[in-house]
mmCIF file of the N, C-alpha and C atoms, coordinates in Angstrom:
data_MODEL
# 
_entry.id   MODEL 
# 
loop_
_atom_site.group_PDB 
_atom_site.id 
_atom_site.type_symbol 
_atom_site.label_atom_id 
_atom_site.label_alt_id 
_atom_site.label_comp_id 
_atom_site.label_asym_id 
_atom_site.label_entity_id 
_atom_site.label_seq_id 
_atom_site.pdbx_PDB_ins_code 
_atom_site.Cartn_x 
_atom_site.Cartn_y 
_atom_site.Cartn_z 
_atom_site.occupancy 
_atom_site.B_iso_or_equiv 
_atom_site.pdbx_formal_charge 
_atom_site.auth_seq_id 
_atom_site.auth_comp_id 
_atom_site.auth_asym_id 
_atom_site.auth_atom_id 
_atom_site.pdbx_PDB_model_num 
ATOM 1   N N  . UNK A 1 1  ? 31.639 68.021 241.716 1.00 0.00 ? 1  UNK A N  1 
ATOM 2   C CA . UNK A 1 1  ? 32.901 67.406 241.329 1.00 0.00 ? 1  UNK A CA 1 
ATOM 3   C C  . UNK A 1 1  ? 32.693 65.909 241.170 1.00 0.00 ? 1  UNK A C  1 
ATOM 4   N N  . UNK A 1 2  ? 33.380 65.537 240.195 1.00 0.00 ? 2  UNK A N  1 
ATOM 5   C CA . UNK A 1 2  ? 33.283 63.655 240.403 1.00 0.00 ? 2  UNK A CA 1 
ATOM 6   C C  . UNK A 1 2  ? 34.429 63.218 241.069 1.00 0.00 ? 2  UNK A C  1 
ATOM 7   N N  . UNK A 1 3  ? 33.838 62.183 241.007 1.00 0.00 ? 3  UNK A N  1 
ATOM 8   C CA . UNK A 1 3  ? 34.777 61.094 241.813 1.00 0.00 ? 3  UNK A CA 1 
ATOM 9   C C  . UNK A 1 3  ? 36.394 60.906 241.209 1.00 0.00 ? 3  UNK A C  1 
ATOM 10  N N  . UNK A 1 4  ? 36.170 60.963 240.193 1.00 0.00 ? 4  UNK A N  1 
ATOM 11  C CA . UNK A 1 4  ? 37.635 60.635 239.461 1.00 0.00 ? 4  UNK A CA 1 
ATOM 12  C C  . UNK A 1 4  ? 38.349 62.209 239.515 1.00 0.00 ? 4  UNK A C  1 
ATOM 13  N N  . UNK A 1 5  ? 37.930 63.180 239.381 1.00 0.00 ? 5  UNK A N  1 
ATOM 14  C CA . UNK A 1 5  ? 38.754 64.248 239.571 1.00 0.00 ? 5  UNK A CA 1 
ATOM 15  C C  . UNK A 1 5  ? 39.154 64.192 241.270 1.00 0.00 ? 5  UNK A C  1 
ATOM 16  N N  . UNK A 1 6  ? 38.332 64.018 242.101 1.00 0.00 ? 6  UNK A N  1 
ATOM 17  C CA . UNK A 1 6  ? 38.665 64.135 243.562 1.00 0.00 ? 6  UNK A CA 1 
ATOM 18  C C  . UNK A 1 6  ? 40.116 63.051 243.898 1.00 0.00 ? 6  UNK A C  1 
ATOM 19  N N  . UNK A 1 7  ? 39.588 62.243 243.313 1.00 0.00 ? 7  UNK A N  1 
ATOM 20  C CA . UNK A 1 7  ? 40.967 61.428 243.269 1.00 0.00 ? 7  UNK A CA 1 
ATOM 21  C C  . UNK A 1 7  ? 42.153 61.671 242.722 1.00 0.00 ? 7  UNK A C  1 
ATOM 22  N N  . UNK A 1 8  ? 42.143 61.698 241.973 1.00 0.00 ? 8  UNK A N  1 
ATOM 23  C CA . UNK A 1 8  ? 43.241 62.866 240.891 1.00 0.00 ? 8  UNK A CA 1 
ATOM 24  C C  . UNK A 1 8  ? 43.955 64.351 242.002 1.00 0.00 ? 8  UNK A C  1 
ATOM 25  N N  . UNK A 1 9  ? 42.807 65.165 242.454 1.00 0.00 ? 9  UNK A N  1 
ATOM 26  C CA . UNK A 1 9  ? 43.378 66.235 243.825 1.00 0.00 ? 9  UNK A CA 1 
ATOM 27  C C  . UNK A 1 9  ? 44.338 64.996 244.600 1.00 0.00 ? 9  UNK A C  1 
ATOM 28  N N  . UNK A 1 10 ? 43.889 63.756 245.205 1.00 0.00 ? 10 UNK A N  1 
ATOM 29  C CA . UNK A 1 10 ? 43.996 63.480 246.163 1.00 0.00 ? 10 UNK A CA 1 
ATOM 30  C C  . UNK A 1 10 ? 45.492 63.106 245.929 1.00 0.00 ? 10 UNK A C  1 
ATOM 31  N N  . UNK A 1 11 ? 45.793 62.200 244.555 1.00 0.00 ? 11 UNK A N  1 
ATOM 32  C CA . UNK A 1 11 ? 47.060 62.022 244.144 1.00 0.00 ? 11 UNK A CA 1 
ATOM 33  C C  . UNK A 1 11 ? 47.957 63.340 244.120 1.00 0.00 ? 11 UNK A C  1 
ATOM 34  N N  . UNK A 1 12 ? 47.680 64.399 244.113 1.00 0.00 ? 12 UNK A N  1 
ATOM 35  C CA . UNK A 1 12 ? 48.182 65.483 243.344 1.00 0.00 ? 12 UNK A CA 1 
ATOM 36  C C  . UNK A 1 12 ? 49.101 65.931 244.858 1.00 0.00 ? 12 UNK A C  1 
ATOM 37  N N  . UNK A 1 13 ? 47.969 65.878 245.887 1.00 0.00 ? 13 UNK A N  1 
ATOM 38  C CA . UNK A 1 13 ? 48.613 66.496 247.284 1.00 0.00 ? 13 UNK A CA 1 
ATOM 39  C C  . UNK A 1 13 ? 49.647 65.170 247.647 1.00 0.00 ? 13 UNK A C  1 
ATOM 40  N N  . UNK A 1 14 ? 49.276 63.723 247.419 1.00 0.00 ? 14 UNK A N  1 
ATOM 41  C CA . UNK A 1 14 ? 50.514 62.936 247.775 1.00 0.00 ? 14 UNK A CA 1 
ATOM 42  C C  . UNK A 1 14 ? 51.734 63.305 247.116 1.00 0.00 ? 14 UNK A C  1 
ATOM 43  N N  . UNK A 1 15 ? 51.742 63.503 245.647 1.00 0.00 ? 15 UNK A N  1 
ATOM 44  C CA . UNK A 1 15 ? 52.667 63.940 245.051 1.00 0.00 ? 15 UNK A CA 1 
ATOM 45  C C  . UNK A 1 15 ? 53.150 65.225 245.259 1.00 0.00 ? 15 UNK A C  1 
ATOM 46  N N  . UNK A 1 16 ? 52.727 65.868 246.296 1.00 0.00 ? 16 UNK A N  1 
ATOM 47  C CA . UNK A 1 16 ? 53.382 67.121 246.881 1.00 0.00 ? 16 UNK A CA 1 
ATOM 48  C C  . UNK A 1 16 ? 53.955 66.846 247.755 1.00 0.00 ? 16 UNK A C  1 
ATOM 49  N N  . UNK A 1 17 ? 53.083 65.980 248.716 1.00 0.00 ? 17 UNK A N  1 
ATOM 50  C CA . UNK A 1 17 ? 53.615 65.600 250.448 1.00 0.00 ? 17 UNK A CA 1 
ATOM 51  C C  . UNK A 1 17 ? 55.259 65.012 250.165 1.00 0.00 ? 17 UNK A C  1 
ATOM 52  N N  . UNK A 1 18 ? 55.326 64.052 249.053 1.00 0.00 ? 18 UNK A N  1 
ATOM 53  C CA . UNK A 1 18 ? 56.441 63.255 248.785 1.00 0.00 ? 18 UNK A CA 1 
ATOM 54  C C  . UNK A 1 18 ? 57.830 64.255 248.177 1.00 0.00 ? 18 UNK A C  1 
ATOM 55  N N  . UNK A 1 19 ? 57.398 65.590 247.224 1.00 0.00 ? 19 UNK A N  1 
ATOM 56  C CA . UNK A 1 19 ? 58.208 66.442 247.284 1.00 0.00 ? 19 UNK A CA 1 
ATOM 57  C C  . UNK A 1 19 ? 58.994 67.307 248.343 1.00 0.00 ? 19 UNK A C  1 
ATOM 58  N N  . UNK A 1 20 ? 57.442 67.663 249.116 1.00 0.00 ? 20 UNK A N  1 
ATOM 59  C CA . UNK A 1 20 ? 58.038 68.614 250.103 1.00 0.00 ? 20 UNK A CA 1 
ATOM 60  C C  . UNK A 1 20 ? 58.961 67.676 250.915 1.00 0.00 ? 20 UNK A C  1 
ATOM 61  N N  . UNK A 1 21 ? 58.686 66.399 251.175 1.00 0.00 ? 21 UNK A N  1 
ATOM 62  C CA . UNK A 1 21 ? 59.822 65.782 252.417 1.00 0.00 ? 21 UNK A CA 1 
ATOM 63  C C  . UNK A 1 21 ? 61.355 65.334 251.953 1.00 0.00 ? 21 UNK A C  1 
ATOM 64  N N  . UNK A 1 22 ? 61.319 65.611 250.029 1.00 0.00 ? 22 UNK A N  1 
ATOM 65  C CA . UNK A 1 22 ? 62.860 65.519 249.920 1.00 0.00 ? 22 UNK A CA 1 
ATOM 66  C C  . UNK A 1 22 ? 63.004 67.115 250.313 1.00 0.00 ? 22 UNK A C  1 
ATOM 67  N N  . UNK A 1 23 ? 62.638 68.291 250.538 1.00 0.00 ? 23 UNK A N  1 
ATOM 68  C CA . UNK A 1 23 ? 63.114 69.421 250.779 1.00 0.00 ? 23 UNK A CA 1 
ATOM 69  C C  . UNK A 1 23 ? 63.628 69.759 252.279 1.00 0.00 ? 23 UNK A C  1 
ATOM 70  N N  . UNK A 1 24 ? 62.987 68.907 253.411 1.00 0.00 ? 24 UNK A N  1 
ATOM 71  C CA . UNK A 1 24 ? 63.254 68.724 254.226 1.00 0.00 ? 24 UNK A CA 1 
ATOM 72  C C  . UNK A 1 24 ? 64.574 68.666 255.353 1.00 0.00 ? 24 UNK A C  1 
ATOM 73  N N  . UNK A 1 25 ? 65.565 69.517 255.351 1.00 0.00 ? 25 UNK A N  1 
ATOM 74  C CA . UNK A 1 25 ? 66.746 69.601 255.991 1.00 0.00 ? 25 UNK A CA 1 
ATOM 75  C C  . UNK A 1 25 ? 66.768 68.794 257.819 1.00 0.00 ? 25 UNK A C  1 
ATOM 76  N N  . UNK A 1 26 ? 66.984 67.701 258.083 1.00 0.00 ? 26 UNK A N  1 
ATOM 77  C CA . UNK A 1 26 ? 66.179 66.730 259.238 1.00 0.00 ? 26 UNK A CA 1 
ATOM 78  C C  . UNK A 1 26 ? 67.230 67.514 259.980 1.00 0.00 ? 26 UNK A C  1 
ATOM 79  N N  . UNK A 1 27 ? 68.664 68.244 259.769 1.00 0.00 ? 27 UNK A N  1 
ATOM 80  C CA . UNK A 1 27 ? 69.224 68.562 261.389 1.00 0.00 ? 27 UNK A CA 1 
ATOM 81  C C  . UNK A 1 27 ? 68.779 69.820 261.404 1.00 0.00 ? 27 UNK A C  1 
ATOM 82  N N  . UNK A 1 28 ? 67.973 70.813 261.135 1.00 0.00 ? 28 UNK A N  1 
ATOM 83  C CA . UNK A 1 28 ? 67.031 71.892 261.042 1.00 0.00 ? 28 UNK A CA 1 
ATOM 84  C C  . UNK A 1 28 ? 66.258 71.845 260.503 1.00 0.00 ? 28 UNK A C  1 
ATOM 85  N N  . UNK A 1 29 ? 65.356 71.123 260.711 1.00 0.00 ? 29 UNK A N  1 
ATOM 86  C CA . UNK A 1 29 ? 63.979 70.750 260.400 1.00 0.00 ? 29 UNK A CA 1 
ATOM 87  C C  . UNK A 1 29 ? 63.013 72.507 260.743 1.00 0.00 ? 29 UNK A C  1 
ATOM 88  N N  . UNK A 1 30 ? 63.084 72.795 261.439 1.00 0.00 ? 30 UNK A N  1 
ATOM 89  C CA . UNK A 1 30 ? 62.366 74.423 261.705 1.00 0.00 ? 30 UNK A CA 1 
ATOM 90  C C  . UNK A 1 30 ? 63.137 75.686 261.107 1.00 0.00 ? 30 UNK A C  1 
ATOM 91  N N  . UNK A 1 31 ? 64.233 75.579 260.480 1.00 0.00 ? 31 UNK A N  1 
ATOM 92  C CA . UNK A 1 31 ? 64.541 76.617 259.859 1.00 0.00 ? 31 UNK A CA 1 
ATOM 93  C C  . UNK A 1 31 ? 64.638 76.952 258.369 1.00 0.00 ? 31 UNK A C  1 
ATOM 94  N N  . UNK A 1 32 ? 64.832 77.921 257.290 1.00 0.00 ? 32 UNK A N  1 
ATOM 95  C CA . UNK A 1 32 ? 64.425 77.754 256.184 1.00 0.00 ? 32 UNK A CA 1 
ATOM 96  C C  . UNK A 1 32 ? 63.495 76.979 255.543 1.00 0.00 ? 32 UNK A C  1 
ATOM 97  N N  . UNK A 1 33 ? 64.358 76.988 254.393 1.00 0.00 ? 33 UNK A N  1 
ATOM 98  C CA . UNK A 1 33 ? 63.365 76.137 253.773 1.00 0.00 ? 33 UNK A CA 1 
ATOM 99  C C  . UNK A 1 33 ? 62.297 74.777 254.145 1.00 0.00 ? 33 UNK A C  1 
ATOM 100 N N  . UNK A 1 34 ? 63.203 74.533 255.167 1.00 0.00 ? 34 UNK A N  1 
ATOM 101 C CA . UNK A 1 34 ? 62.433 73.308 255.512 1.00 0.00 ? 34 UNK A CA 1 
ATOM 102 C C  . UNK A 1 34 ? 60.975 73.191 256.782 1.00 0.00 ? 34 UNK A C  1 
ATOM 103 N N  . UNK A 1 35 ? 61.258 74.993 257.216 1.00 0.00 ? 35 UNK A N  1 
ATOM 104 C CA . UNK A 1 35 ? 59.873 75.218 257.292 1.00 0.00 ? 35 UNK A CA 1 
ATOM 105 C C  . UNK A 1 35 ? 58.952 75.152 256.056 1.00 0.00 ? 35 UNK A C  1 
ATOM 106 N N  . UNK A 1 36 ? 58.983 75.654 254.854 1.00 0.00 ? 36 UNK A N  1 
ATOM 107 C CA . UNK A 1 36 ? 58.381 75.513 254.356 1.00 0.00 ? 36 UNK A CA 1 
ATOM 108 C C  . UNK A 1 36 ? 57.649 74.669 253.442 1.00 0.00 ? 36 UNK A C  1 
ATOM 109 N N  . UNK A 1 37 ? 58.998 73.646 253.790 1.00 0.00 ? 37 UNK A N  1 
ATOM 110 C CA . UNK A 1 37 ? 58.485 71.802 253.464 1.00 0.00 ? 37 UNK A CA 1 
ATOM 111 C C  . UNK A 1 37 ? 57.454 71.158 254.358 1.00 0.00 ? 37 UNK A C  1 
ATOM 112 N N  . UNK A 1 38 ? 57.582 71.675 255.545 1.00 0.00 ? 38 UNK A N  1 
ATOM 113 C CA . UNK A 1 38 ? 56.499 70.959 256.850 1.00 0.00 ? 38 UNK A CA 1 
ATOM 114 C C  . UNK A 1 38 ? 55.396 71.974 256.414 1.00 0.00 ? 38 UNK A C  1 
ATOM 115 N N  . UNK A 1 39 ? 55.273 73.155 256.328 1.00 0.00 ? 39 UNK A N  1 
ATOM 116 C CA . UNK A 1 39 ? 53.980 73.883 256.000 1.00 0.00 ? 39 UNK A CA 1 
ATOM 117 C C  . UNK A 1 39 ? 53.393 73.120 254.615 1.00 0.00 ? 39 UNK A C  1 
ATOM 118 N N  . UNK A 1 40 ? 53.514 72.975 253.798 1.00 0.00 ? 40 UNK A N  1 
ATOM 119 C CA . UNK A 1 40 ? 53.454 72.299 252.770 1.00 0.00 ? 40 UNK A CA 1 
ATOM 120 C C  . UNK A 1 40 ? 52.768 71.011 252.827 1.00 0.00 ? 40 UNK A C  1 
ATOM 121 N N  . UNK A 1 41 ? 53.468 70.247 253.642 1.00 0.00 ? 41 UNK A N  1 
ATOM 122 C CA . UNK A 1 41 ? 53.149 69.083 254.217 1.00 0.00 ? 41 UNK A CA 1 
ATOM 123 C C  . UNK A 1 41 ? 51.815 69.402 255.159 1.00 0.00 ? 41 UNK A C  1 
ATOM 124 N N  . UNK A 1 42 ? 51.701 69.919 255.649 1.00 0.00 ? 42 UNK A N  1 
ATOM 125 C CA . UNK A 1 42 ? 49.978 70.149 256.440 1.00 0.00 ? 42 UNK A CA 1 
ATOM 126 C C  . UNK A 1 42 ? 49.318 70.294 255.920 1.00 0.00 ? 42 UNK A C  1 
ATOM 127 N N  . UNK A 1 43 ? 49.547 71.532 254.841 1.00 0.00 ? 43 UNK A N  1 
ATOM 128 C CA . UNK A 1 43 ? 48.759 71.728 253.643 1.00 0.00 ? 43 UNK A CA 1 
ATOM 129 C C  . UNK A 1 43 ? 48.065 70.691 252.996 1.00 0.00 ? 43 UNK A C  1 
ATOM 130 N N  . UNK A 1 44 ? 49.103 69.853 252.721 1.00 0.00 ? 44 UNK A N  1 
ATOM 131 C CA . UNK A 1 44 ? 48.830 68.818 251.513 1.00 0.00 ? 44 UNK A CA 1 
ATOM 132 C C  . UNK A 1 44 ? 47.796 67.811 252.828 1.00 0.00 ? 44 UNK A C  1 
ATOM 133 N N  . UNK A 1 45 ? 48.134 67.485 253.741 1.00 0.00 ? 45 UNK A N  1 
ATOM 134 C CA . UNK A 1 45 ? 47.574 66.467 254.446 1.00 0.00 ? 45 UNK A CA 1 
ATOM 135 C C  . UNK A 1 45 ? 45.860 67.202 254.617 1.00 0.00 ? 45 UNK A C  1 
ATOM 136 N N  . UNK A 1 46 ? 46.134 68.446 254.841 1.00 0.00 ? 46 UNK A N  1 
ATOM 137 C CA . UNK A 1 46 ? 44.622 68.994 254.889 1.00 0.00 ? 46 UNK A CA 1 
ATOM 138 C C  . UNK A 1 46 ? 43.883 68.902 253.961 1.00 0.00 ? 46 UNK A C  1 
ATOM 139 N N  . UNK A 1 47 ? 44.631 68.513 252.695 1.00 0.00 ? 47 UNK A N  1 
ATOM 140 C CA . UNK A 1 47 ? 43.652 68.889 251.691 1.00 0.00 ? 47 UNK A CA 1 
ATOM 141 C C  . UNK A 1 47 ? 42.988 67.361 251.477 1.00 0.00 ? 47 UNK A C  1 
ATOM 142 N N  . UNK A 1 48 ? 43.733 66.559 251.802 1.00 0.00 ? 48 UNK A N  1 
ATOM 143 C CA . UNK A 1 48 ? 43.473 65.113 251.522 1.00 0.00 ? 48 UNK A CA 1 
ATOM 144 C C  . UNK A 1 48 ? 42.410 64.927 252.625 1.00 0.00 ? 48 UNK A C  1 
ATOM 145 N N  . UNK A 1 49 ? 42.255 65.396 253.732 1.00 0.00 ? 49 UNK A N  1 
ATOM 146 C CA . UNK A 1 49 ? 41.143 65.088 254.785 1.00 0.00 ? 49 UNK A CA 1 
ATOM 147 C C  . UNK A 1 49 ? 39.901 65.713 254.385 1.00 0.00 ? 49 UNK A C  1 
ATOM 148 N N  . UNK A 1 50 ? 39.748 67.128 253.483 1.00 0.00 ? 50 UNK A N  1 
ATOM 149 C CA . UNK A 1 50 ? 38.838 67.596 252.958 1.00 0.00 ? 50 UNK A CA 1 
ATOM 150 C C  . UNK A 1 50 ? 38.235 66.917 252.118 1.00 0.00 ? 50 UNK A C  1 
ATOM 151 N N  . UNK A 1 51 ? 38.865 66.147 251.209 1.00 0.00 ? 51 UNK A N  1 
ATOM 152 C CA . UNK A 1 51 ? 38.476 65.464 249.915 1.00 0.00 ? 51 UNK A CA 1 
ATOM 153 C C  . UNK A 1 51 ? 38.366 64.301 250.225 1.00 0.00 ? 51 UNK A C  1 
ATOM 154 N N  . UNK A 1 52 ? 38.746 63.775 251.266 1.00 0.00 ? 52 UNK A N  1 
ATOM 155 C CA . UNK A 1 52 ? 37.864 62.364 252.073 1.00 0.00 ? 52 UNK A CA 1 
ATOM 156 C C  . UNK A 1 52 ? 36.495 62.924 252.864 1.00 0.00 ? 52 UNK A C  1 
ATOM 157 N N  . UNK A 1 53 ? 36.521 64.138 253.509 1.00 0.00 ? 53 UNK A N  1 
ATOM 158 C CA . UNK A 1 53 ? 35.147 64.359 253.747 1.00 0.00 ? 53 UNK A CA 1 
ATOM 159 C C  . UNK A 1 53 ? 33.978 64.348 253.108 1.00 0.00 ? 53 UNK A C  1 
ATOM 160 N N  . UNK A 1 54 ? 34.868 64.848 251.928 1.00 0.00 ? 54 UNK A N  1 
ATOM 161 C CA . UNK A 1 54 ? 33.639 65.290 250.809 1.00 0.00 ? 54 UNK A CA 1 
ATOM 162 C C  . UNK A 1 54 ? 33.562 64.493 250.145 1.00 0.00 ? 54 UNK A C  1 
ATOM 163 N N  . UNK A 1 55 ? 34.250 63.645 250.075 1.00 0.00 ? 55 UNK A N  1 
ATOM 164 C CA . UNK A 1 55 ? 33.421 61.956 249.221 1.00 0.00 ? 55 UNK A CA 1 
ATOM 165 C C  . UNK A 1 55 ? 32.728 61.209 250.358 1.00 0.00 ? 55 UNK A C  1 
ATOM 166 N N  . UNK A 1 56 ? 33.041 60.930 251.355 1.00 0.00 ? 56 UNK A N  1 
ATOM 167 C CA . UNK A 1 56 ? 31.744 60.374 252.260 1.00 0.00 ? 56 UNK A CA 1 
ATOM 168 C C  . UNK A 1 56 ? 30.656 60.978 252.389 1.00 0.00 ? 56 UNK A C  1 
ATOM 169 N N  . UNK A 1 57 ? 30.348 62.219 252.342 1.00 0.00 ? 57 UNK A N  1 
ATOM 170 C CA . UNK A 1 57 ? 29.346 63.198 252.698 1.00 0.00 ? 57 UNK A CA 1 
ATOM 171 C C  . UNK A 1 57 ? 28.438 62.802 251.048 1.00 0.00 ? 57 UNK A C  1 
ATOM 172 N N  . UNK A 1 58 ? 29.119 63.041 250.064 1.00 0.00 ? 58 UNK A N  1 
ATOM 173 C CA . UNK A 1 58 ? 28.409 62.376 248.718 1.00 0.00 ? 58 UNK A CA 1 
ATOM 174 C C  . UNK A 1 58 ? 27.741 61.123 248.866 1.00 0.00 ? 58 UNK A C  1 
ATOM 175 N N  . UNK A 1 59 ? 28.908 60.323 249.308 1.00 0.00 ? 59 UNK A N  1 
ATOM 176 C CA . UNK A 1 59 ? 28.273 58.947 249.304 1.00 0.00 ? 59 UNK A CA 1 
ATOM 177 C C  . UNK A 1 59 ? 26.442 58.965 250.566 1.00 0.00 ? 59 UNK A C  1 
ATOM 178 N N  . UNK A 1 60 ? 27.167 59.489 251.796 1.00 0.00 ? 60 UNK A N  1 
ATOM 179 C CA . UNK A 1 60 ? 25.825 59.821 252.275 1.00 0.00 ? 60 UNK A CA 1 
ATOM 180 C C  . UNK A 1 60 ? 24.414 60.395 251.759 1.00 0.00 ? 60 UNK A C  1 
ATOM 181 N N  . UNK A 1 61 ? 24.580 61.377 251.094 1.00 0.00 ? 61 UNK A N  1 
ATOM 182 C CA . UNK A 1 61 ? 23.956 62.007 250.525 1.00 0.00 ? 61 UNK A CA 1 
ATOM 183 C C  . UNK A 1 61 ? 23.351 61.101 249.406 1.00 0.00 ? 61 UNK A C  1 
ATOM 184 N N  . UNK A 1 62 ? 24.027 60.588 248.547 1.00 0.00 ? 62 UNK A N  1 
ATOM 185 C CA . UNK A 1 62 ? 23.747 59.716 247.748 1.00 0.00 ? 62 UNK A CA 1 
ATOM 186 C C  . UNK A 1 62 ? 22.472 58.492 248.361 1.00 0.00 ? 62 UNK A C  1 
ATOM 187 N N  . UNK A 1 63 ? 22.750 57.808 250.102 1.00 0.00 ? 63 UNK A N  1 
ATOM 188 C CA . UNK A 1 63 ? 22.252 57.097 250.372 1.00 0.00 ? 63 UNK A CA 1 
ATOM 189 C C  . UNK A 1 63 ? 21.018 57.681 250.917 1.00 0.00 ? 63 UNK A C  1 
ATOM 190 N N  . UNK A 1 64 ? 20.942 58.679 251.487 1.00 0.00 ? 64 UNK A N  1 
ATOM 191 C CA . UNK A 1 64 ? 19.534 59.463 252.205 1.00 0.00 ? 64 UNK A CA 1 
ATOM 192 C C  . UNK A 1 64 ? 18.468 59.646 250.362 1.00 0.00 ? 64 UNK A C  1 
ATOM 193 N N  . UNK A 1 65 ? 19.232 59.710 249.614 1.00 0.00 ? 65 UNK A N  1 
ATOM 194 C CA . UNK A 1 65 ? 18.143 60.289 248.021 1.00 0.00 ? 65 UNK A CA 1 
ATOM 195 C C  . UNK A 1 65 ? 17.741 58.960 247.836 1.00 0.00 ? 65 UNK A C  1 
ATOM 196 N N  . UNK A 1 66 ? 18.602 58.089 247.706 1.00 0.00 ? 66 UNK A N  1 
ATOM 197 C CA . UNK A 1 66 ? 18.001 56.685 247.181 1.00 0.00 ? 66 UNK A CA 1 
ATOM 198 C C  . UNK A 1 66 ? 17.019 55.910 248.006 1.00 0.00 ? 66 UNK A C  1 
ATOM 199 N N  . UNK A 1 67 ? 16.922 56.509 249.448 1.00 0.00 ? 67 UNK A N  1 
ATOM 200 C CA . UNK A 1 67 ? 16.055 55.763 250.251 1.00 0.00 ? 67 UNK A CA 1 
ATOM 201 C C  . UNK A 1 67 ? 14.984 56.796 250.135 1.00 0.00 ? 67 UNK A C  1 
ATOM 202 N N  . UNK A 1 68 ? 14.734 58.242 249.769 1.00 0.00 ? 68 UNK A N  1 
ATOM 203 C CA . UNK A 1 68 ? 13.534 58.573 249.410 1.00 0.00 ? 68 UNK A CA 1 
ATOM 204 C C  . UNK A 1 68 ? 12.538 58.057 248.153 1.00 0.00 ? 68 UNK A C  1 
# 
């Protein structure tokens, strides 16, 4: 994957996180739908920690080849 698509995911899950929290009902936050705004919301936050892993792990990777 490149760099510019990973970024692009990364926007894609903010622009979810920011949906799911107008869905959000705050005086029942655990019921309906608005469980499924907080599930959503983990989701999206997980995916953004994956795709920060996996661009440091590149960049590493990148630095262990160039020093061979």
């Amino acid at each position: 994957m490149s760099k510019n698509f990973v970024i692009v995911l990364i926007v894609i899950a903010v622009a979810l996180i920011a949906y799911n929290v107008t869905l959000i009902n705050y005086e029942n936050p655990f019921e309906g739908n608005s469980t499924i705004a907080l599930i959503g919301i983990v989701a999206s936050l997980c995916a953004i920690i994956l795709l920060l892993i996996y661009l440091t792990s590149k960049k590493i990777q990148k630095k262990i080849n160039d020093n061979d």
